[in-house]
C-alpha positions in Angstrom: 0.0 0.0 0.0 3.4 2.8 0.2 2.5 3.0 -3.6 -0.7 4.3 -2.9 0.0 6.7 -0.6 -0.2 9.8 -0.3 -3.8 9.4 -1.5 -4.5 12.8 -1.5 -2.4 16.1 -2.8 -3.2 20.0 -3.2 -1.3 19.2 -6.1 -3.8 17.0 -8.3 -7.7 18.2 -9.3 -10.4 17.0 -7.2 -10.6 13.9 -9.9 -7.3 13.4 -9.5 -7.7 13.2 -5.4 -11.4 11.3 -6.4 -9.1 8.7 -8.3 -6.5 8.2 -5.9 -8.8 8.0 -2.7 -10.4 5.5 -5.1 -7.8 3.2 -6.0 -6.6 2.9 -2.4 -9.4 1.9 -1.5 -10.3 -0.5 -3.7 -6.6 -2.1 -3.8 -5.8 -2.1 -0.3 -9.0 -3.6 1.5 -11.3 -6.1 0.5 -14.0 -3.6 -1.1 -15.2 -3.9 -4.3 -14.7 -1.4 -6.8 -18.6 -0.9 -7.0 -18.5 -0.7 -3.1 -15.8 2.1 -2.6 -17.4 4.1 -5.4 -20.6 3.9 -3.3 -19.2 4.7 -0.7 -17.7 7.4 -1.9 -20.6 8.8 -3.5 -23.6 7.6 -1.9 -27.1 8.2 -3.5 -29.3 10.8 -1.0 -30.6 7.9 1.2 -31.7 9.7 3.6 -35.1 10.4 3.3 -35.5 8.1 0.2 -38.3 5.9 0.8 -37.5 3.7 -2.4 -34.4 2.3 -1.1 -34.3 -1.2 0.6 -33.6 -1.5 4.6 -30.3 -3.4 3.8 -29.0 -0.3 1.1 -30.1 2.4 4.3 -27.8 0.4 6.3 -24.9 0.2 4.2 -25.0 4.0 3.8 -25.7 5.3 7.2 -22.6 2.6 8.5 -20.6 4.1 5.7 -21.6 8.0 6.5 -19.5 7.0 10.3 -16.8 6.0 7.7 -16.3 9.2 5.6 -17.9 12.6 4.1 -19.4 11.8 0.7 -17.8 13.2 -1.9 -19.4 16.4 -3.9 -17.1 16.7 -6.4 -17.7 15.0 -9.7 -20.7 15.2 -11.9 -21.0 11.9 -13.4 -18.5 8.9 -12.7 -18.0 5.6 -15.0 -15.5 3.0 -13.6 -13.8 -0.5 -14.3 -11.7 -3.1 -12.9 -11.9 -5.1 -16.1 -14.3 -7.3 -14.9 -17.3 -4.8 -13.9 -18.3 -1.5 -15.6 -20.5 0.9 -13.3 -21.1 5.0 -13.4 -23.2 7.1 -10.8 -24.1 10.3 -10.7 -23.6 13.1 -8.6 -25.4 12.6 -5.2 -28.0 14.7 -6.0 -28.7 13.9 -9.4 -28.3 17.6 -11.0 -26.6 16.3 -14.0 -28.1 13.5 -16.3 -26.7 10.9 -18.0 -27.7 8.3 -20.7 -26.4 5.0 -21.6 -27.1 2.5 -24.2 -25.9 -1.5 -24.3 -25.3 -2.4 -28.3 -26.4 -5.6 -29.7 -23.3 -6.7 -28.8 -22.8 -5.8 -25.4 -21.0 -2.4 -26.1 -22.1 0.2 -23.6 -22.1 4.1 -24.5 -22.6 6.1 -21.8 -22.6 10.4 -21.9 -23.3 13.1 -20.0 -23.0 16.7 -20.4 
């Protein structure tokens, strides 16, 4: 994990921070890639009534864990295995995505 740290710099953008706090998570603990990305970013769970008692939970154990993260608008990720994207927490900016006949995914957003 040395080659990970330090995960975050006032020299890199807030992506570059977003991808660093990212990868050290993901690398150097047992979390999924989709699982430190919503962690990271967690949708508004709060008062959504939509969401299942066992997704609440993850979230409000996570939110003792660490501040979501505001900065990105749209986020697509892979590990080479899964491919995954979120939005921002509160859904300001849309995005679109389309799977091909053969299993190409295009995803945009503004």
């Amino acid at each position: 994990t040395h080659q990970l740290l330090p995960a975050t710099s006032d020299n890199m953008s807030d992506s570059g921070n977003f991808d660093s706090v990212l990868e050290l998570m993901a690398k150097a603990s047992e979390r999924s890639l989709p699982e430190a990305v919503m962690m990271m970013i967690p949708e508004a769970w709060q008062d959504n009534h939509n969401l299942s008692d066992t997704k609440k939970a993850f979230y409000e154990y996570n939110s003792c864990l660490m501040e979501p993260w505001d900065g990105p608008a749209m986020v697509a990720f892979t590990d080479g295995r899964y491919i995954g994207a979120t939005l921002d927490r509160n859904g300001l900016r849309p995005s679109r995505y389309y799977v091909t006949k053969d299993d190409h995914v295009i995803l945009s957003s503004e």
